[in-house]
KELUMZA-28815 format. One record per residue: x, z, y of N, C-alpha, C in turn; residue in three letters; chain. Coordinates in steps of 0.2 Angstrom, whole numbers. Each point is the difference from the previous one (the first is absolute). Example, Ala and Ser with C-alpha at 12.3 -4.5 7.8 and 13.67 -1.06 7.14 Angstrom:
% residues 2
66, 39, -28, -4, 0, 6, 4, 0, 6, ALA, A $
-2, -4, 5, 4, 1, 6, -4, 3, 5, SER, A $
***
This chain:
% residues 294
-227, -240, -377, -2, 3, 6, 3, 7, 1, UNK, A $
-1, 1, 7, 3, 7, 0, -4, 6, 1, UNK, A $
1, 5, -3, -5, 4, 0, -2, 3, 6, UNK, A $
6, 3, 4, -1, 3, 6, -3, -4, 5, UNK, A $
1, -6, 0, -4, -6, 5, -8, -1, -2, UNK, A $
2, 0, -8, -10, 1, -2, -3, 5, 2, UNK, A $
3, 8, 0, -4, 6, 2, -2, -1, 9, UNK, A $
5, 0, 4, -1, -4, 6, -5, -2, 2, UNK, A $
-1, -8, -5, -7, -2, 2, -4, 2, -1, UNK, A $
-2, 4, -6, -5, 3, -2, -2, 5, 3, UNK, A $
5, 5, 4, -1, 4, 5, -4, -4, 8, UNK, A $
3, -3, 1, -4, -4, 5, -7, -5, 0, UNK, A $
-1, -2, -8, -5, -2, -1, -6, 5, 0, UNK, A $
2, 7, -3, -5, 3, 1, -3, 3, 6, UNK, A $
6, 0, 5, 1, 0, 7, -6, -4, 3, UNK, A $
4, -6, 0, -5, -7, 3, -6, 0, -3, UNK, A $
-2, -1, -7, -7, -2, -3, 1, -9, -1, UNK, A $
9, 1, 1, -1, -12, -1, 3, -1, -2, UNK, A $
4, -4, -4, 5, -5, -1, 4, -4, 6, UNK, A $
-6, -2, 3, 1, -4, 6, 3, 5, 6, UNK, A $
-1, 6, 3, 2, 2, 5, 8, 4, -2, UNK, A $
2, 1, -7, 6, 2, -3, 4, -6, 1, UNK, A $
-3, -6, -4, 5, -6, 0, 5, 0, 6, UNK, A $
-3, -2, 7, 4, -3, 6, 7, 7, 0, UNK, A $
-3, 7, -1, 6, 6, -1, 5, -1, -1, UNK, A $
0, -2, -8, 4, -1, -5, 5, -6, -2, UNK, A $
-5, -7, 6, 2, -7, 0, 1, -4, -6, UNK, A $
-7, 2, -3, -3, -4, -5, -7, -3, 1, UNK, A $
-2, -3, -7, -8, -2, 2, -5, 5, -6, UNK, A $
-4, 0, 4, -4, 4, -5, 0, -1, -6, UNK, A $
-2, -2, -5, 1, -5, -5, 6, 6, -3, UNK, A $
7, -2, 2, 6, 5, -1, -1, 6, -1, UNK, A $
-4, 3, 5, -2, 6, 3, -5, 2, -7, UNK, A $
-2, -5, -2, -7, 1, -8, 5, 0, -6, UNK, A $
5, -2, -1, 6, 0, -6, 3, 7, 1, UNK, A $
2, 2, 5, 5, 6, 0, -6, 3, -4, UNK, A $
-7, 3, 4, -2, 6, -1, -4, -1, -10, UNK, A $
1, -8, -2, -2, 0, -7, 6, 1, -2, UNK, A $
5, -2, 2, 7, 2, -5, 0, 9, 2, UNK, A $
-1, 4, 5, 0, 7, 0, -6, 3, -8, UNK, A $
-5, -4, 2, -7, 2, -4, 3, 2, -8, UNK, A $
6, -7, 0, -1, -1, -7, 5, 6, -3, UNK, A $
8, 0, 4, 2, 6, 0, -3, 7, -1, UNK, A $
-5, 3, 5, -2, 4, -3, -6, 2, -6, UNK, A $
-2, -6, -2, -5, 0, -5, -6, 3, 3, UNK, A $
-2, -4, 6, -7, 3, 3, -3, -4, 6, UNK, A $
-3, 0, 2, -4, -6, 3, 0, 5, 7, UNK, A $
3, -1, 5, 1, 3, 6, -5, -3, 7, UNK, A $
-2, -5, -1, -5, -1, 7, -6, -3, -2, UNK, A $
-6, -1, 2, -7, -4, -1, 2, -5, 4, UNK, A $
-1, -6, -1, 1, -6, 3, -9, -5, 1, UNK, A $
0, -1, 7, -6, -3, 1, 3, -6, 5, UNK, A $
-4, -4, 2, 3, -5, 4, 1, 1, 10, UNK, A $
-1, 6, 0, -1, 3, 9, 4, 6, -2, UNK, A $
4, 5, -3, 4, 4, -1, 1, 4, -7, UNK, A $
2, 3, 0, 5, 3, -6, 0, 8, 0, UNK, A $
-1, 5, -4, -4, 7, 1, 6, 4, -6, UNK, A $
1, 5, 0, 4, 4, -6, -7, 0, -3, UNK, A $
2, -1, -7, -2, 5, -7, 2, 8, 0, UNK, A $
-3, 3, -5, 1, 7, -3, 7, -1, -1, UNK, A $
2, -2, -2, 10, -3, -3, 2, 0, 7, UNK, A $
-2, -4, 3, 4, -2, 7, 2, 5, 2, UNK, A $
-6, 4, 5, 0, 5, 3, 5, 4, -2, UNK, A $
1, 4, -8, 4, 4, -3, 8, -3, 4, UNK, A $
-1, -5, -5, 9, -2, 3, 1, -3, 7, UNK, A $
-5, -2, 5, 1, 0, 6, 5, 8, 5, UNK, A $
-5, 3, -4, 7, 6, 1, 5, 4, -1, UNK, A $
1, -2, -8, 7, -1, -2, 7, -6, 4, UNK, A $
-5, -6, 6, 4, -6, 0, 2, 2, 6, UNK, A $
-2, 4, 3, -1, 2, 8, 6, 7, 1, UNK, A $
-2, 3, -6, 5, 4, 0, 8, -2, -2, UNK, A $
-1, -5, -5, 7, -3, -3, 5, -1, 5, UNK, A $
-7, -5, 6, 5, -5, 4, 2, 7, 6, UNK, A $
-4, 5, 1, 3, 5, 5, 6, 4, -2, UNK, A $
0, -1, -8, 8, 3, 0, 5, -4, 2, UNK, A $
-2, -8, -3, 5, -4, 0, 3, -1, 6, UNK, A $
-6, 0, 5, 2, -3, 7, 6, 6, 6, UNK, A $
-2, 8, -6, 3, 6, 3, 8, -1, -3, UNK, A $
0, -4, -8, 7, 1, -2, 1, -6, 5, UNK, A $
-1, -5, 0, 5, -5, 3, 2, 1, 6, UNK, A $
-4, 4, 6, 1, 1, 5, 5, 8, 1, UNK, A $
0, 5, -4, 5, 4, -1, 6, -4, -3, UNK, A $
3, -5, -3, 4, -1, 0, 3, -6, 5, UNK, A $
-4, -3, 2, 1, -3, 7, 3, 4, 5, UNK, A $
-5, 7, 1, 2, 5, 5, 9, 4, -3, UNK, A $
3, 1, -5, 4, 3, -4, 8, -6, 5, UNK, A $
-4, -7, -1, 8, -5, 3, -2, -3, 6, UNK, A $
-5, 5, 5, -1, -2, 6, -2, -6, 2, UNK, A $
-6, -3, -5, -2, -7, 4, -7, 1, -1, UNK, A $
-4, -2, 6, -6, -2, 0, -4, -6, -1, UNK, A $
-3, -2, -4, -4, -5, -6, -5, 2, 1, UNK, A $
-5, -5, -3, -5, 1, -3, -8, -3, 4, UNK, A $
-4, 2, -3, -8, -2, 3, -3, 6, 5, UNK, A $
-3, -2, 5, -5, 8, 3, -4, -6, 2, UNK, A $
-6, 4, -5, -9, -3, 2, -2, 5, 6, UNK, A $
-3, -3, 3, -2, 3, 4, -7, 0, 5, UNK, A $
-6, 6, 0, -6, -3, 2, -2, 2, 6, UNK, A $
-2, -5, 6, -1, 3, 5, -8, -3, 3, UNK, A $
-2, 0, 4, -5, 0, 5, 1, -7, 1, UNK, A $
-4, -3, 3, 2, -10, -1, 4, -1, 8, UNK, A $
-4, 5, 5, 1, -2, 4, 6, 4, 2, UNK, A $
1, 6, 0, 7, 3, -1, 5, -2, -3, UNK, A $
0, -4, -6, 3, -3, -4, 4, -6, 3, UNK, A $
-4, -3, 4, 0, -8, 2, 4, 0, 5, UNK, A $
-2, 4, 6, 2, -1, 7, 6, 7, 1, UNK, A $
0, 6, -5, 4, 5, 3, 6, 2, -5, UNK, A $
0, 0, -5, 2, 2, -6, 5, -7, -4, UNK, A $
-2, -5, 0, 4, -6, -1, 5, -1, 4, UNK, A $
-1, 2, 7, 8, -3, 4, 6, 5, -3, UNK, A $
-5, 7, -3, 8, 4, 1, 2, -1, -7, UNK, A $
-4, 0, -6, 1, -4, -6, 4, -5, 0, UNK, A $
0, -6, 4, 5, -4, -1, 6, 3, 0, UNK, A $
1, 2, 7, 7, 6, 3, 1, 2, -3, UNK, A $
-2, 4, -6, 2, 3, -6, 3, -6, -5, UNK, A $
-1, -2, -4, -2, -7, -5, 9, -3, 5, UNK, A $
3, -1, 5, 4, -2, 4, 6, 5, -2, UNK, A $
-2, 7, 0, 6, 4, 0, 2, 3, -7, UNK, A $
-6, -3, -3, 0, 2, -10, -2, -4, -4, UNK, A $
3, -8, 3, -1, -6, -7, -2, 1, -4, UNK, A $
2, 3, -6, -3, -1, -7, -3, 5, 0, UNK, A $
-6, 3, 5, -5, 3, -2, -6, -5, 2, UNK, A $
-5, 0, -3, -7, -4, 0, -4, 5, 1, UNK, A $
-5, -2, 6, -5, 0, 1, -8, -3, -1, UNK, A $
-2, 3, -5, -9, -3, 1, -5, 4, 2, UNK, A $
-1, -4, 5, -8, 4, 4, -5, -3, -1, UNK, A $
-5, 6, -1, -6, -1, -2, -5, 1, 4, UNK, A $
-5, -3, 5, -1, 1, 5, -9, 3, -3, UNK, A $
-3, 3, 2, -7, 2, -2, -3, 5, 4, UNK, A $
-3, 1, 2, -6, 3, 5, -3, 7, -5, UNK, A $
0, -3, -9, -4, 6, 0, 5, 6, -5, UNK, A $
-3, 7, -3, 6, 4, 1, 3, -3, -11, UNK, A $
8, 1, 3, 2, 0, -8, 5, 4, -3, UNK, A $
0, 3, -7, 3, 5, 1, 8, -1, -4, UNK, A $
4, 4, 3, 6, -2, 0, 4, -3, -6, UNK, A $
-3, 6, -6, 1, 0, -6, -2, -5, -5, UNK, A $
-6, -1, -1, -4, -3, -2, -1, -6, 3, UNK, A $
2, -3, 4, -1, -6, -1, 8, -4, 2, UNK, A $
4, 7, 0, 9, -4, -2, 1, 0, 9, UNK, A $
1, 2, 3, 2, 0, 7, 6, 3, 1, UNK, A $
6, 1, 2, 3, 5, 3, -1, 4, 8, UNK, A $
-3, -3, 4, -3, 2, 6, -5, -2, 2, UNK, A $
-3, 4, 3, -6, -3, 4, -1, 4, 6, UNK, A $
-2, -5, 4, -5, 3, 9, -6, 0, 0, UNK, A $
-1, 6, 2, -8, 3, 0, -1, 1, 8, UNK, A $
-6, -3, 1, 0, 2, 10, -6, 5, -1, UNK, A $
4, 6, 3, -7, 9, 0, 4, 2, -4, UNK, A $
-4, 6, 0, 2, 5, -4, 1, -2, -7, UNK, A $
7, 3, -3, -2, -3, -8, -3, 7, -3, UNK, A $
-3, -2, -5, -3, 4, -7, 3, -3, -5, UNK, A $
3, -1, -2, 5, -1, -4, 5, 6, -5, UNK, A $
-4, 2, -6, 3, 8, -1, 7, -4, -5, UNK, A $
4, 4, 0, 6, -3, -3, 4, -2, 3, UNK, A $
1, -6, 6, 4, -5, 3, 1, 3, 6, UNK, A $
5, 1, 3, 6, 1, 6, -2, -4, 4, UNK, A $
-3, 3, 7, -4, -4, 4, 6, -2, 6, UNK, A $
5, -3, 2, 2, 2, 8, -4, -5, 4, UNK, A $
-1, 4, 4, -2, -4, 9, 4, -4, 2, UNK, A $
-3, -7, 2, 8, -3, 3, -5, -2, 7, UNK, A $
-5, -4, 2, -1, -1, 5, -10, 3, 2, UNK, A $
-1, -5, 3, -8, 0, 3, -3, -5, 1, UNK, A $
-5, -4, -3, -1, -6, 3, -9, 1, 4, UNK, A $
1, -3, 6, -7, 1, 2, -4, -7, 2, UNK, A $
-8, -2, 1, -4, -5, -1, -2, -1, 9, UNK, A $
-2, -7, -2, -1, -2, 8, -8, -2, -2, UNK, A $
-5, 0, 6, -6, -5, 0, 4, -5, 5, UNK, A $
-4, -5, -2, 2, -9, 3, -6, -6, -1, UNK, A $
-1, -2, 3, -4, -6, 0, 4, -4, 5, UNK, A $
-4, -9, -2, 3, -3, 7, -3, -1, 4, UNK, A $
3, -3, 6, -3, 0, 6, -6, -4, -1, UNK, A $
-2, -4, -5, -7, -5, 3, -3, 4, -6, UNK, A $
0, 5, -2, -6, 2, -7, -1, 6, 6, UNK, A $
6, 2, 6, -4, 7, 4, -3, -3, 4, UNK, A $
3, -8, 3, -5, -3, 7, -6, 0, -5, UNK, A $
-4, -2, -5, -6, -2, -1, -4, 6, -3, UNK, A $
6, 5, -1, -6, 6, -5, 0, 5, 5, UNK, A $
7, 2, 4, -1, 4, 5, 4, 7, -3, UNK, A $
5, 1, 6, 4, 5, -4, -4, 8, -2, UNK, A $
2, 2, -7, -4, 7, 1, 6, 5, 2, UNK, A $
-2, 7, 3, 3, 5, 2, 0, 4, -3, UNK, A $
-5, 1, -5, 2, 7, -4, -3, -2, -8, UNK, A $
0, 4, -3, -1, -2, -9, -6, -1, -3, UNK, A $
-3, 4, 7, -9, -2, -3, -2, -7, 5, UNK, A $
6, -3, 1, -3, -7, 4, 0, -6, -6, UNK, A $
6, 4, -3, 0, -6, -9, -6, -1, -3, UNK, A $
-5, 4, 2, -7, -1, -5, -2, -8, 2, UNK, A $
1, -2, 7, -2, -6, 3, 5, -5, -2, UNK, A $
7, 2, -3, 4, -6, -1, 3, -3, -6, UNK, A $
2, -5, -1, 4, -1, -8, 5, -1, -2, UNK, A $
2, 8, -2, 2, 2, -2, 6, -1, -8, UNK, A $
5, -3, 0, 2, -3, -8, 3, 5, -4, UNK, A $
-2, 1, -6, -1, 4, -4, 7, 0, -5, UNK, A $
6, 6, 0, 2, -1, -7, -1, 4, -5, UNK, A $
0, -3, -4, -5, 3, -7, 3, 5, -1, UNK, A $
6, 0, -2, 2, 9, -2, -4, 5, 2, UNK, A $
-3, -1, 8, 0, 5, 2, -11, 2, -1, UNK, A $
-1, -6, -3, -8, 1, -4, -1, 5, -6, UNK, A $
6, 3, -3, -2, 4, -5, 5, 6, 1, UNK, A $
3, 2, -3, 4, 7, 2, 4, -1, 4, UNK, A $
1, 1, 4, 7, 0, 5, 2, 7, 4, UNK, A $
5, 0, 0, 2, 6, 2, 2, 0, 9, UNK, A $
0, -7, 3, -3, 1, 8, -4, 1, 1, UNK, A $
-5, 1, -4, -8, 3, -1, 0, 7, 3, UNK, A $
6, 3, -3, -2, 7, 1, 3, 3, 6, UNK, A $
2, -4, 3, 3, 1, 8, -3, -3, 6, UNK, A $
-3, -7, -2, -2, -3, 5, -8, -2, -3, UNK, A $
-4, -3, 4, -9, -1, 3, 1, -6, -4, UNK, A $
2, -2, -8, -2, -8, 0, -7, -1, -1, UNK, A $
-4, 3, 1, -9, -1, 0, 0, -4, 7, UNK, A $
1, 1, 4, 1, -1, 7, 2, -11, -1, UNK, A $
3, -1, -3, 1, -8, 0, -6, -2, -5, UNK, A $
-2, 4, -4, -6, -5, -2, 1, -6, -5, UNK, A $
7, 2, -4, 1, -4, -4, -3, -4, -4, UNK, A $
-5, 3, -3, -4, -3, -5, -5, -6, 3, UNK, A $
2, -2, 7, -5, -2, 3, 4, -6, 3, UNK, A $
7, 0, -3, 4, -3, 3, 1, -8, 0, UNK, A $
0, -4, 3, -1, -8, -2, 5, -5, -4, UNK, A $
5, 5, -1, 5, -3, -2, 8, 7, -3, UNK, A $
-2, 1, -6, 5, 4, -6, 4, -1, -4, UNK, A $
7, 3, 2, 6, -3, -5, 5, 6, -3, UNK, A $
2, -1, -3, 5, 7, -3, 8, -2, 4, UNK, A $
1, -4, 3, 6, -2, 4, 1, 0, 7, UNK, A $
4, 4, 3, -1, 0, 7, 2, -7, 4, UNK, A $
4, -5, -3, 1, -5, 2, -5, -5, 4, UNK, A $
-4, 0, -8, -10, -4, 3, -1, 2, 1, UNK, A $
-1, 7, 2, -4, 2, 7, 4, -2, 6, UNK, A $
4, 1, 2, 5, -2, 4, -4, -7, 2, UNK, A $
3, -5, -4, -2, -6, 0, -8, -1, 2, UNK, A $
-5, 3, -2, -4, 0, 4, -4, 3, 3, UNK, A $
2, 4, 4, 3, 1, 6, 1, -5, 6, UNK, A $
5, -3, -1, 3, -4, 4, -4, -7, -1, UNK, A $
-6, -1, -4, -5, -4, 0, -6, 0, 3, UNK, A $
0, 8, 4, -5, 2, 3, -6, 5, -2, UNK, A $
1, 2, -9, -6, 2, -1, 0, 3, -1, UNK, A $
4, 7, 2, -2, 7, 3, 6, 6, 2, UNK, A $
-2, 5, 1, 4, 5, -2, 3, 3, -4, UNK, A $
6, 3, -1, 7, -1, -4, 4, 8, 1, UNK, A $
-3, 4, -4, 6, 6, -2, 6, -1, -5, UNK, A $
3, 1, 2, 8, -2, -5, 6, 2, 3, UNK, A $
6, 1, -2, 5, 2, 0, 4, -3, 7, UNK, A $
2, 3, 3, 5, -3, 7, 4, -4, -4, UNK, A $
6, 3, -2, 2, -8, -4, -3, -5, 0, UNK, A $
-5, 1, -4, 0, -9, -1, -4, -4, 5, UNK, A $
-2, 4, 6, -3, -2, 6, 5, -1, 6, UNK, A $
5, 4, 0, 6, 0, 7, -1, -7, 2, UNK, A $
2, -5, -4, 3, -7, 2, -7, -3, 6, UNK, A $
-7, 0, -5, -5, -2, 3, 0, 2, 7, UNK, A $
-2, 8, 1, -1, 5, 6, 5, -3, 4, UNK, A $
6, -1, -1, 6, -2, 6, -2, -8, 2, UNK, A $
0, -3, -4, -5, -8, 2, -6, 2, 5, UNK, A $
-4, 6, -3, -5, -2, 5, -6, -5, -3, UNK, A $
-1, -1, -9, -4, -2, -3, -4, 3, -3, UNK, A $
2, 6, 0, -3, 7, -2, 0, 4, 4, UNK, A $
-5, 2, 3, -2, 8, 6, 0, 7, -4, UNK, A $
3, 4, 3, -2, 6, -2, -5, 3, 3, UNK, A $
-4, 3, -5, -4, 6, 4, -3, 5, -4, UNK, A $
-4, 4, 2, -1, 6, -1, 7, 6, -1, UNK, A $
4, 0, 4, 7, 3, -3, 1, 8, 2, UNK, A $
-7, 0, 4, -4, 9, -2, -2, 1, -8, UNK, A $
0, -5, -1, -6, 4, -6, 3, -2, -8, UNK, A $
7, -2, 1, 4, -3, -7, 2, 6, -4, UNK, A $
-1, 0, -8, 5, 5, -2, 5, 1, -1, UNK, A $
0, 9, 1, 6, 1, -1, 5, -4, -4, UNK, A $
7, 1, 3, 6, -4, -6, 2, 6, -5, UNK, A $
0, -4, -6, 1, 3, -5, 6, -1, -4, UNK, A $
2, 7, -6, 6, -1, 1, 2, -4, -7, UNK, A $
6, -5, -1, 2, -3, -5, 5, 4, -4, UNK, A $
-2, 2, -7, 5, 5, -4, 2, -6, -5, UNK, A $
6, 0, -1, 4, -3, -7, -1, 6, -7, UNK, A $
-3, -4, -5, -2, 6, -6, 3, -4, -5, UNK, A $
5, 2, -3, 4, 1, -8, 0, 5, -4, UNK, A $
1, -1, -9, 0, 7, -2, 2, 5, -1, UNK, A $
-2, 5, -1, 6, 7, 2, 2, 1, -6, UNK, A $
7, -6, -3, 3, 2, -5, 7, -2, 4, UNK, A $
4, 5, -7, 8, -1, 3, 5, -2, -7, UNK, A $
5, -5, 1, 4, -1, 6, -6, -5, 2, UNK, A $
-1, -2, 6, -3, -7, 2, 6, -7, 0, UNK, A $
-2, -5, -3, 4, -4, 0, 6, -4, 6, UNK, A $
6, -2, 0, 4, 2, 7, -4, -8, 3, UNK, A $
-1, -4, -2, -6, -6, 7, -4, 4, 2, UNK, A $
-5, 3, -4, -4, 6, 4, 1, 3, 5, UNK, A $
4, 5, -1, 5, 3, 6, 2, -3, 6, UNK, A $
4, -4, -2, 2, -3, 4, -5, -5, 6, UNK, A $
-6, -1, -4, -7, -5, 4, -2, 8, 4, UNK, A $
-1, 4, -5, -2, 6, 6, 5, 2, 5, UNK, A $
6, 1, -1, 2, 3, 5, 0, -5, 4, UNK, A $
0, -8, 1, 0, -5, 3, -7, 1, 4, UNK, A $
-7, 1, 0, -3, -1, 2, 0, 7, 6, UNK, A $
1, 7, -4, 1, 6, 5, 0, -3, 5, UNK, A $
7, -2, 1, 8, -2, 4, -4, -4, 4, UNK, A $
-6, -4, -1, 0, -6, 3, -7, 1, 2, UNK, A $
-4, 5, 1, -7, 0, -1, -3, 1, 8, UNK, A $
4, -1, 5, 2, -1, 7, -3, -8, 1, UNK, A $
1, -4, -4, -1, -6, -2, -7, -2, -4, UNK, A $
-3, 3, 0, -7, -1, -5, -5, -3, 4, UNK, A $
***
């Protein structure tokens, strides 16, 4: 086996907490995914994960060398790409983690554009709602919508994305449209979970005013709320994006659009180390250049 493939997985495993959610990565089967990390075990004469049948945990060994593996690969992936950058070709992987909904409908068209103009570069997106950190869980960029706190990492602004209220027309004929945010006390309201425990459009906007905890229907995905929505069972804050289509239909109503918050800004955060690898570069100044288009 090879060893630089075994540390890989194992840095991903500790990542994931699975066998199963590295496998599909990798284009193996778990199973495989259980050989490499014993065949690593046995190399280094130490038992590296606690194994149970719902996930996989670092040991005291683990952890140790989970740091050493993370480091290894951040040299290796600096040499390969400085010699890449040396004969002028760009290669290679960029992970990358964004917002599901920004991801989905505004960041993936220009992605591809890119991936069109620099073939043998690969892109993996990781789409996630909650925050992850650049280093540490292997990302080369990520989008954070607000302000970042992020001490370390190179924040730039690229665009602004702002939210709509909507419901449809036969959930307003029967509930009755409300006009301001204390009308929501009377209506229902669907809830996304992120925004039930810490959220940072918390500290901008009144989300006490929807009443979430009180909501009839809770998901971590803007899509299901979306979808129902358009089932009639309530009201729906979420990103214009992924409502534009509906609203122009006319399947979706907008309203309250006194009372929505403010748009907030989307920054791109990578780490402030140099030289940055030239796919890096080249994805960021691609998206500057294009960030007219987000």
């Amino acid at each position: 086996m090879d060893r630089l493939t075994a540390i890989e997985i194992f840095v991903e495993v500790a990542r994931a907490g699975s066998f199963a959610a590295v496998a599909e990565r990798f284009a193996m089967t778990p199973a495989m995914i259980g050989k490499y990390i014993k065949w690593l075990e046995a190399k280094v004469g130490s038992r590296l994960l606690n194994r149970n049948t719902r996930c996989q945990s670092l040991t005291e060994a683990g952890q140790e060398y989970l740091a050493g593996c993370q480091n290894l690969l951040q040299h290796y992936r600096e040499l390969e790409q400085n010699t890449l950058a040396n004969t002028g070709q760009a290669a290679g992987r960029i992970r990358i983690n964004a917002p599901v909904t920004f991801g989905s409908y505004r960041l993936t068209p220009l992605l591809c554009r890119f991936m069109e103009r620099y073939p043998q570069i690969r892109i993996e997106l990781d789409l996630s709602d909650r925050l992850v950190d650049v280093i540490g869980d292997g990302f080369d960029l990520i989008f954070r919508i607000g302000q970042p706190k992020d001490a370390g990492y190179i924040a730039r602004p690229l665009t602004s994305t702002g939210s709509v209220f909507c419901a449809s027309p036969d959930y307003l004929q029967r509930h009755g449209t409300p006009l301001t945010l204390a009308d929501l006390a009377s209506h229902h309201c669907l809830g996304f979970s992120p925004w039930l425990g810490q959220s940072r459009l918390a500290e901008a906007f009144p989300l006490e005013q929807l009443h979430l905890w009180d909501s009839p229907f809770i998901s971590n995905h803007g899509g299901a709320l979306k979808v129902a929505a358009l089932n009639h069972a309530g009201i729906l804050l979420q990103p214009r994006a992924l409502l534009s289509e509906e609203l122009e239909r006319g399947i979706l109503q907008e309203i309250l659009a006194d009372a929505l918050p403010a748009p907030r800004p989307v920054n791109l955060l990578y780490p402030a180390r140099e030289p940055l690898p030239l796919r890096l570069r080249l994805l960021i100044d691609y998206l500057i250049e294009q960030r007219h288009q987000l």
